[in-house]
TORBATOR-764335 format. One line per 2 residues: number of its first residue (from 0); their letters; for each residue z, x, y of C-alpha. Coordinates in steps of 0.02 Angstrom, whole numbers, plus 50000, padded with zeros to 5 digits. Layout:
<pts>
NUM) a) Z,X,Y  ...
</pts>
This chain:
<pts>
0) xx) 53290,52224,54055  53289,52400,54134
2) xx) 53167,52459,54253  53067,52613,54218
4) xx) 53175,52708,54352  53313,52669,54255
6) xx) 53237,52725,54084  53171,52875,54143
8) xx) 53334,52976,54120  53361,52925,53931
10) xx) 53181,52961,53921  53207,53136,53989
12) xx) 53380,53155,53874  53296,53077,53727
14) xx) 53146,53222,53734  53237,53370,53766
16) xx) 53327,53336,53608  53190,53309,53504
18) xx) 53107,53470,53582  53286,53555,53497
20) xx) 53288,53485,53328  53099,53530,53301
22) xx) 53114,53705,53249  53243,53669,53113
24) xx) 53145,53509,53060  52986,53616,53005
26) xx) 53107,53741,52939  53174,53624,52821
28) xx) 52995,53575,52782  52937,53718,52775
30) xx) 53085,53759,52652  53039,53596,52551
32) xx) 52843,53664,52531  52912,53835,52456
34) xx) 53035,53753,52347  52878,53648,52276
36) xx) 52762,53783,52279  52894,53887,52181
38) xx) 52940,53778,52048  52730,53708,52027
40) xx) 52702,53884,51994  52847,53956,51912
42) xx) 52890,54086,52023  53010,54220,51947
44) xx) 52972,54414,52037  52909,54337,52221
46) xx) 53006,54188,52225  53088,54289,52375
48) xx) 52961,54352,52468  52909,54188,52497
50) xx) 53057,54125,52548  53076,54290,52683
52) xx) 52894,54237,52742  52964,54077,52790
54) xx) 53100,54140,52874  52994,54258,52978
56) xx) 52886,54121,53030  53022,54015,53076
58) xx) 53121,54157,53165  52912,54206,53253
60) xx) 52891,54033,53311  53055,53962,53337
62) xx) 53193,54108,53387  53330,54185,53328
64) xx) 53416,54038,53259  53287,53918,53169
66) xx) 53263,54102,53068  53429,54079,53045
68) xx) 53453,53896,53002  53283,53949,52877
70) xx) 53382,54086,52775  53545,53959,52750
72) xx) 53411,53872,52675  53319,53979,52555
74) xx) 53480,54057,52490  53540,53857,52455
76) xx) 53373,53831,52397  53353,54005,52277
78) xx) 53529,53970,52215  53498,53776,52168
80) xx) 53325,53772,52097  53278,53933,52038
82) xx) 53462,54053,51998  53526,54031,51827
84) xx) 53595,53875,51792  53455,53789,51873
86) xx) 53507,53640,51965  53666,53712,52009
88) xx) 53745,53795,52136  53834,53920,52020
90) xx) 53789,54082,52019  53786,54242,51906
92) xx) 53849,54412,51963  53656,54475,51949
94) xx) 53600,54315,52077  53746,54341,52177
96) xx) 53682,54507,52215  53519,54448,52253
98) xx) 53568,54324,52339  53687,54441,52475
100) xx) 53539,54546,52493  53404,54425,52507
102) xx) 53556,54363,52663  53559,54546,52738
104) xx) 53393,54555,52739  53328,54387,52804
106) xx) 53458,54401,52935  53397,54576,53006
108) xx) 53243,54522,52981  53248,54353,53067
110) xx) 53339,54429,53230  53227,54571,53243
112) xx) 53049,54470,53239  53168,54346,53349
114) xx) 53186,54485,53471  52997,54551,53442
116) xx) 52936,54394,53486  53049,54369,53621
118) xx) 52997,54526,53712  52805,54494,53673
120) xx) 52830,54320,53769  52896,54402,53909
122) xx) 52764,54536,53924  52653,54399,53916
124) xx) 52722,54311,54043  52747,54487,54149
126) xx) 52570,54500,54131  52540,54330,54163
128) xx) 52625,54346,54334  52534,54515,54379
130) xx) 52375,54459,54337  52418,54323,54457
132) xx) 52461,54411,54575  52318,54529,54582
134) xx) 52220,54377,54594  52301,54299,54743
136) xx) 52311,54504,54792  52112,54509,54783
138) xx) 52077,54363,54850  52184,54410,55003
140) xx) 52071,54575,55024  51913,54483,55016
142) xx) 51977,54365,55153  52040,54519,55257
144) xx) 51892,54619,55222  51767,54465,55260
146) xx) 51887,54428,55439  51872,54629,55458
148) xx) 51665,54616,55443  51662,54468,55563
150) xx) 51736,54565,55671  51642,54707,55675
152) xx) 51488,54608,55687  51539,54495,55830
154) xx) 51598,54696,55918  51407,54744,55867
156) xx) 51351,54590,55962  51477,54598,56088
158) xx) 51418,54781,56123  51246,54759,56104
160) xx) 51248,54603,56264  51366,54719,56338
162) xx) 51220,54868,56342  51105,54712,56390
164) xx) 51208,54692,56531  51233,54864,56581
166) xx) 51052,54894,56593  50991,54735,56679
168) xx) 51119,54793,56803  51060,54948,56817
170) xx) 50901,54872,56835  50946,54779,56949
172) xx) 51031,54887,57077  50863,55020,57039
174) xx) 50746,54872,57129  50883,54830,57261
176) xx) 50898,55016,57308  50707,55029,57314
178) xx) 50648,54876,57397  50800,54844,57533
180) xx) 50848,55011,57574  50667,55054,57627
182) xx) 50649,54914,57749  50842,54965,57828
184) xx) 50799,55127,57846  50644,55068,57933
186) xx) 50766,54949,58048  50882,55091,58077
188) xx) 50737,55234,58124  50645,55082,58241
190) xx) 50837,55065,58331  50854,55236,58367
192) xx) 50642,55248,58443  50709,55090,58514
194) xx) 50850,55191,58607  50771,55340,58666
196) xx) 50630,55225,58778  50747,55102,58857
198) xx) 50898,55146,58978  50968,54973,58983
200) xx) 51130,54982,58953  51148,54795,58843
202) xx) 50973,54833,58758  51049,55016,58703
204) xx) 51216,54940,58644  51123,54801,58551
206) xx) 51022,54939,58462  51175,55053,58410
208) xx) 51227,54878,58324  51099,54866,58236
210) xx) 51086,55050,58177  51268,55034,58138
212) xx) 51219,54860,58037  51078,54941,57969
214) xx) 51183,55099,57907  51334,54980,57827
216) xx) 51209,54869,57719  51121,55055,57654
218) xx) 51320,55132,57599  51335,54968,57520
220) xx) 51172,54949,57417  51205,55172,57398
222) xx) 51381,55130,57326  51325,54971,57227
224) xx) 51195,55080,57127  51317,55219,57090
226) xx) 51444,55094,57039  51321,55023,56906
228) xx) 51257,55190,56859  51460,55239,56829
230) xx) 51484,55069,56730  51338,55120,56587
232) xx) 51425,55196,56462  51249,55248,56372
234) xx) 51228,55366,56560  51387,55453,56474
236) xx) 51346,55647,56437  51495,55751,56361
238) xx) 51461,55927,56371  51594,56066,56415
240) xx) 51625,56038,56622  51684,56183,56721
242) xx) 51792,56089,56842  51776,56238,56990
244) xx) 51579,56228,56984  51565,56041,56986
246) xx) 51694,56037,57132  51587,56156,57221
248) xx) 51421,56039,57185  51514,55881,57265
250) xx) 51573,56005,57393  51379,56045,57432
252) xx) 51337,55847,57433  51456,55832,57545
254) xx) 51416,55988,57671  51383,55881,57810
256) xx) 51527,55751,57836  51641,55937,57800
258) xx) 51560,56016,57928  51560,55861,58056
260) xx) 51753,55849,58043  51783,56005,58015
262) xx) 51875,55987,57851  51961,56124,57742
264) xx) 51937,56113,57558  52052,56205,57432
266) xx) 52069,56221,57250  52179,56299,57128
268) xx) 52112,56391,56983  52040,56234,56882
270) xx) 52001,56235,56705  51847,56170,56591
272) xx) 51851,56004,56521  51728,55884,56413
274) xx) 51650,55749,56511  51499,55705,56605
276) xx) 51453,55830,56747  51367,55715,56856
278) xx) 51503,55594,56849  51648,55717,56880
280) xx) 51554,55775,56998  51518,55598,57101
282) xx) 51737,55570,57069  51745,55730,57150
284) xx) 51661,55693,57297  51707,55501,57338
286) xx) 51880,55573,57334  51860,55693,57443
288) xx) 51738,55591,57559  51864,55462,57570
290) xx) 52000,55621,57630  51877,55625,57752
292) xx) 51848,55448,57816  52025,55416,57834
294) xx) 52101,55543,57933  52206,55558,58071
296) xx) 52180,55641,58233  52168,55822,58181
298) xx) 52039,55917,58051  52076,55860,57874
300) xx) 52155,55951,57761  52086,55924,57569
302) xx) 52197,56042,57414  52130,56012,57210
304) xx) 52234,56064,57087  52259,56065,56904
306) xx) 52418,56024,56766  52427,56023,56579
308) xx) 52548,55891,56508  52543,55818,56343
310) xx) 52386,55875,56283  52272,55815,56440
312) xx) 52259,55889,56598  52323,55818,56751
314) xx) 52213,55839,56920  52265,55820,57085
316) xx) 52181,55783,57243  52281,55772,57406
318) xx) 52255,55766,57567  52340,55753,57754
320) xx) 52249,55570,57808  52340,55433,57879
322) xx) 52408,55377,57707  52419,55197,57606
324) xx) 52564,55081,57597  52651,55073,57447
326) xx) 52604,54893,57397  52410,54940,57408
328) xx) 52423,55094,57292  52345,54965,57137
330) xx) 52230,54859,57238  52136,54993,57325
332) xx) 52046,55034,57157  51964,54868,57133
334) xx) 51787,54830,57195  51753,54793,57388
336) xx) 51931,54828,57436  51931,54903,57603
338) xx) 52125,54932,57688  52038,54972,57859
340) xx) 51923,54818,57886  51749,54829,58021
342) xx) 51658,54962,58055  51756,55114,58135
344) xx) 51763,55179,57981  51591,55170,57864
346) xx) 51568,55137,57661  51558,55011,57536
348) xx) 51729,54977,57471  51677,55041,57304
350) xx) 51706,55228,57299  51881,55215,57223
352) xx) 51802,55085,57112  51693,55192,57056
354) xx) 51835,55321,57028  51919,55214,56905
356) xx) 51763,55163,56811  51723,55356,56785
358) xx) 51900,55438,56725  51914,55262,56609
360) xx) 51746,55310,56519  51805,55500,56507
362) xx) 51963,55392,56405  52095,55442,56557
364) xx) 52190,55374,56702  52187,55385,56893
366) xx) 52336,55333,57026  52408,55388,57165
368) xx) 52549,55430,57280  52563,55414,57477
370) xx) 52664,55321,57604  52561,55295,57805
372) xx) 52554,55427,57885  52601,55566,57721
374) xx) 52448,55567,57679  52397,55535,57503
376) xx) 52373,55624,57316  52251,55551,57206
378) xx) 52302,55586,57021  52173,55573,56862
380) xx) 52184,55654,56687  52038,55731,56580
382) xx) 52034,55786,56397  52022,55969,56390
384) xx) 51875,56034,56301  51877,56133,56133
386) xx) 51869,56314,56214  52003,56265,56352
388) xx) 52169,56331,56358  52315,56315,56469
390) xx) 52348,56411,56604  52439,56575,56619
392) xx) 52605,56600,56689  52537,56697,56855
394) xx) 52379,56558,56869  52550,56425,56870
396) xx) 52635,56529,57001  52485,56536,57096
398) xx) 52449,56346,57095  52637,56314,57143
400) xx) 52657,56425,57292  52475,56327,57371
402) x) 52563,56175,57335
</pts>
């Protein structure tokens, strides 16, 4: 006996062909019912208008060639039972007529509706498949759309501890500044009292130490505060920044350690940009103060200057110091990375830190170029602001003869 397995083929064969003969089955029932209908009612004018309807129907339902197979049929059955002789399939010249036309017809007829239907299924099926695909097009939008909120509320959260964090820290360095730099300025001015009554030389040298000590921890707790204050974002102000005045503001912060080492300061003319005053200003002068710091043996020698290129202007800060190696220029902007370690030169390790944390909230960039004993030119770029404009020709040849 055959498995099921095996079966399932003939199955298969045996059902497709049954799905084939359907149409023309109920065509030739469908046929039968008219001929019965026709002769129970003795149908003479519409006898074949009812055989076209079943044609149509046939050709609706079951294509181009059950309508077909349907109007073979009616013209058998409207010669046989109901053309003069009855029961014959002789025909007059008058039924022939009929009988051609009723043909013509029921053939046109049968491939057009055939074709009608045809092109209905497939715009149902077209819209079938759109409809579908708006669906699965939808549903792809509300997942996108629902991913797209989620992300904007874990960025609202995200930003919200990151202001949480910026203003503890601020916080934070406020109370350090406050309640350790009192007590080292109170160690350093007790060293120097210290000093000025004793004459022994260890005692005296032990005192500079710790007025030295004293003075590292204070530029370290001074450049931790102004590190958090340039890592707030909320501190940002953008306003229109003349560039020349707020040089000339960290120049006047920075009178003293100019006048100490005798430094010379020079500028090209610079133009306005948007940003934060106080900020440029504090970029200004850790650059400069660190022209300063790390010079060689004669006065330094500090030139800004100012470059428009693609839409942003370039600035320029160099100077005549003892220079860094190539493989430092990257590292030197990270936080408490000093190239000259202990103390014969002072600060916190945080000024170019600070740098980069300023011109990356103004949206720019900031790197350098030096090689030991060069010197070194600090680069950054600012967005111009809306009333800026580039410089003339003559300002150009002015900034390129001081270079």
């Amino acid at each position: 006996m055959p498995s099921l397995k095996d079966r399932s083929p003939a199955l298969r064969s045996v059902s497709g062909v049954a799905l084939r003969i359907t149409p023309y089955a109920i065509a030739t029932i469908l046929i039968a019912a008219t001929v019965w209908l026709g002769s129970t009612l003795h149908l003479t004018h519409t006898r074949s208008a009812f055989f076209l309807l079943v044609v149509l129907a046939s050709s609706w339902y079951a294509g181009f060639g059950a309508g077909l197979f349907a109007s073979v049929l009616s013209v058998l059955a409207l010669n046989y039972f109901f053309f003069e002789p009855h029961l014959s399939f002789a025909v007059t010249s008058e039924g022939f007529v009929e009988l051609i036309v009723f043909s013509f017809v029921a053939a046109c007829t049968s491939n057009l509706v055939a074709e009608r239907r045809k092109t209905s299924n497939a715009l149902a099926e077209l819209n079938r498949a759109l409809e579908q695909r708006v669906n699965i097009r939808t549903a792809e939008l509300k997942e996108a759309n629902q991913r797209l909120q989620d992300e904007i509320e874990m960025r609202s959260r995200i930003q919200r501890e990151l202001t949480r964090s910026n203003e503890e820290l601020e916080h934070f360095a406020r109370i350090l500044s406050h309640d350790v730099l009192a007590p080292l300025r109170t160690i350093s001015v007790s060293a120097v009292e210290l000093r000025q009554h004793h004459d022994d030389n260890g005692f005296l040298e032990l005192a500079d130490h710790i007025q030295l000590t004293a003075e590292h921890i204070e530029a370290f707790i001074a450049g931790a505060l102004s590190f958090a204050r340039a890592n707030s974002q909320r501190a940002m102000i953008a306003s229109e920044v003349s560039m020349e005045a707020t040089l000339q503001w960290a120049l006047l912060n920075l009178k003293t350690a100019i006048e100490q080492s005798h430094a010379t300061v020079t500028c090209d003319n610079l133009p306005s940009v948007r940003g934060d005053q106080a900020q440029v200003a504090n970029l200004f002068q850790n650059l400069i103060s660190n022209a300063i710091k790390y010079r060689r043996d004669g006065p330094p020698r500090v030139h800004v200057s100012a470059r428009q290129a693609d839409g942003e202007w370039v600035f320029s800060v160099s100077d005549n110091g003892i220079g860094i190696a190539p493989e430092f220029h990257e590292c030197v902007f990270e936080m408490f990375k000093r190239l000259q370690q202990g103390s014969e030169v002072p600060g916190s390790g945080l000024g170019l830190a600070i740098c980069r944390k300023i011109v990356e909230h103004h949206g720019g960039r900031i790197w350098l170029e030096s090689k030991p004993g060069s010197g070194s030119t600090f680069y950054f770029t600012l967005e111009p602001s809306e009333r800026s404009s580039a410089m003339s020709p003559i300002e150009e040849l002015a900034g390129a003869r001081a270079n």
